[in-house]
N, C-alpha and C positions, 0 to 999 in steps of 0.2 A: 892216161889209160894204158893197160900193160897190155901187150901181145904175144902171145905166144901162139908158137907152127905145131901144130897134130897132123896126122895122117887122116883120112876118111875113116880109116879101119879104126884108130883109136878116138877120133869123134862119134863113133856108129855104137863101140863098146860102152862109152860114158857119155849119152848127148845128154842127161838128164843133170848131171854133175860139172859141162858144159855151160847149159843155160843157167844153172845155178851161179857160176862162176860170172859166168857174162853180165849176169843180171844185181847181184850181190855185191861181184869185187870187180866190177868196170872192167873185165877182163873179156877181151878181142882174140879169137880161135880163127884163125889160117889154118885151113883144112887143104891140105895135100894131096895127090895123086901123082904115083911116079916122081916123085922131085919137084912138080910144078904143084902152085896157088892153084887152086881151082872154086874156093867158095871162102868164105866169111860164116862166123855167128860173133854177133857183133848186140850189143845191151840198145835198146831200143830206147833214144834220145829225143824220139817228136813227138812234140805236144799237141794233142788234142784239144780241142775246142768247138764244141757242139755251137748249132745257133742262138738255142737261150743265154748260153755263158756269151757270144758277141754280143746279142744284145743289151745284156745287162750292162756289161762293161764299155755300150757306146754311151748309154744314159747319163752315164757319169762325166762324160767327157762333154767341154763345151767349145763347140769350134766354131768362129765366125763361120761369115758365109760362105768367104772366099776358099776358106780351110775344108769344109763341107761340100762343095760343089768338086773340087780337086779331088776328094776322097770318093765321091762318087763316079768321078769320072774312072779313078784306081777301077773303084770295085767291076765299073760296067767290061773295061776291057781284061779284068782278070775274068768274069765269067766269060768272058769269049774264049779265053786259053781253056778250057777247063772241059777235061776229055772225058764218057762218062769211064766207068769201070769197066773194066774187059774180062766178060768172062771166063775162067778157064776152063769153065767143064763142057765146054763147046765143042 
């Protein structure tokens, strides 16, 4: 992935050519203020997975029990981690 430093001002001028860049040529924008980092535009690398697509894709998979019981135990205390969204227009 390339990197390259812009200023606010010359991200604010070109952000359309920017996300293009970021998104097209895996190209990483360090956006500046006075000499310091102060943000990222950065190409969007996570994968999404709606629940239909889990579920299809556990269908296929054949876990004994012991494999299965373990996986559910994952999932029980991953929903416990799991904060809702926070709104920001609060």
């Amino acid at each position: 992935m390339k990197k390259q430093v812009i200023t606010v001002t010359e991200a604010a001028r070109n952000f359309a050519e920017c996300v293009n860049r970021a998104h097209y040529q895996d190209v990483t924008f360090v956006l500046t203020r006075n000499g310091e980092a102060i943000a990222r535009i950065t190409p969007d690398r996570q994968k999404h997975c709606t629940g239909k697509e889990l579920a299809e894709a556990l269908a296929e998979v054949d876990l004994s029990a012991e494999d299965a019981k373990a996986w559910y135990k994952d999932l029980q205390q991953a929903r416990k981690n799991l904060r809702p969204a926070e709104d920001k227009w609060r």
